[in-house]
PAVEX-760253 format. One record per residue (C-alpha): y, z, x; residue in three letters. Coordinates in steps of 0.05 Angstrom, whole numbers, padded with zeros to 5 digits, always signed. Each point is the difference from the previous one (the first is absolute). Layout:
YZXALA ...
// end
This chain:
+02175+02409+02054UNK +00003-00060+00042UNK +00050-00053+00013UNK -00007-00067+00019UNK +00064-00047+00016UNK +00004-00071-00003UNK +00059-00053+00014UNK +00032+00002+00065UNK +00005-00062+00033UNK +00058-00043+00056UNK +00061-00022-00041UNK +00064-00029+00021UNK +00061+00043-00009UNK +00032-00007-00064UNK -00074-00003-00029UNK -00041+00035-00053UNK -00062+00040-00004UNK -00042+00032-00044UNK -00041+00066+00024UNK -00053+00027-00053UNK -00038+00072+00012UNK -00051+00015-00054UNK -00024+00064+00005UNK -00077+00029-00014UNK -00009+00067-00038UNK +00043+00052-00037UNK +00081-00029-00016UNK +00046+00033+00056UNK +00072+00022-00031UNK +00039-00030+00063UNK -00020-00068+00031UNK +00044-00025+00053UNK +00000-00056+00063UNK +00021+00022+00065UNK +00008-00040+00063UNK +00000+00012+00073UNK +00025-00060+00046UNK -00025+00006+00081UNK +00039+00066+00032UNK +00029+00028-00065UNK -00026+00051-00046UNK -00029-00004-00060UNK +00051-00017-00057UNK +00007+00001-00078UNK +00014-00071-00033UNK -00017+00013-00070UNK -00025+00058-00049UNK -00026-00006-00076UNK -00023+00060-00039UNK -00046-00018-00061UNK +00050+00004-00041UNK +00042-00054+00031UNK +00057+00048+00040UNK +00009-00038+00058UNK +00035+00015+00074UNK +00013-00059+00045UNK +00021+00003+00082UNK +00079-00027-00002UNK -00022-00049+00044UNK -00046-00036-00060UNK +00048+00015-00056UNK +00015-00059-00042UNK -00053-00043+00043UNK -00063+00039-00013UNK -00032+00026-00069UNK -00061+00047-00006UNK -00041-00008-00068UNK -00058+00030-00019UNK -00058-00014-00051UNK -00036+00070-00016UNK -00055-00034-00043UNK -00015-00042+00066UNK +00014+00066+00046UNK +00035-00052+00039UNK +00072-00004+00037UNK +00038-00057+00022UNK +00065-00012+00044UNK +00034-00066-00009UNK +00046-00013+00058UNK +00039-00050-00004UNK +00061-00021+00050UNK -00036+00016+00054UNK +00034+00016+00074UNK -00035+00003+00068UNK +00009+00075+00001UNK -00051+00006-00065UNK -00050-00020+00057UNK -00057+00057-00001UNK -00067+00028-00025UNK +00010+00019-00074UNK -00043+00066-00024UNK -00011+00010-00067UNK -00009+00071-00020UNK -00013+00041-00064UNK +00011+00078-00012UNK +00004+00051-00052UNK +00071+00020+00021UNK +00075-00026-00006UNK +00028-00022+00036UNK -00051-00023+00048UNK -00002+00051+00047UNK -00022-00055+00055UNK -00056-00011+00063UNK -00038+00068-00005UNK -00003+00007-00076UNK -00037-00044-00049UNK -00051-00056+00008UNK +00014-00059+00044UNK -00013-00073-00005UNK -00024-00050+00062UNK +00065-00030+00026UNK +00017-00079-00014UNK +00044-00029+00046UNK +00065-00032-00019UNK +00032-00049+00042UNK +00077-00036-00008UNK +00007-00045+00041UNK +00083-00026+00021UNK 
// end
């Protein structure tokens, strides 16, 4: 399986993006996005299981929403509301296990840089 994320970008705070991680090969139970800003570890944002259970940072609630298309193999994360402190790389990652049991386990996406701007 391989993952490939799209849709980071700069936006000003109070802004929306759209990230999109379509994923090659077999359907993974768990898909999730991560983040990691400069100095701080690795983080859960948002989780999905192919059967839509989802599991969101408290930090995103009400802001955020993870989706998922299985026919597509694809994940998004629609962020809306966004704050300065969203700033970081976003990772995409898929795995056969829930919750996502995070950085060691599973198969990992390129990063795509998010930027909010104040």
């Amino acid at each position: 399986v391989q993952l490939q994320a799209s849709g980071g970008g700069l936006v000003q705070s109070g802004g929306s993006l759209r990230l999109s991680c379509v994923a090659s090969g077999s359907r993974m139970h768990g898909m999730g996005w991560f983040r990691q800003a400069p100095g701080k570890q690795r983080e859960l944002v948002a989780a999905i299981t192919s059967g839509d259970t989802t599991d969101y940072a408290d930090s995103v609630k009400g802001r955020f929403t993870i989706s998922r298309d299985n026919a597509k193999n694809a994940m998004y994360l629609q962020m809306n509301s966004l704050k300065p402190e969203d700033t970081a790389v976003y990772y995409c990652n898929a795995d056969n296990w829930w919750p996502l049991r995070g950085i060691n386990f599973g198969v990992w996406g390129r990063g795509t840089q998010v930027t909010v701007s104040s």
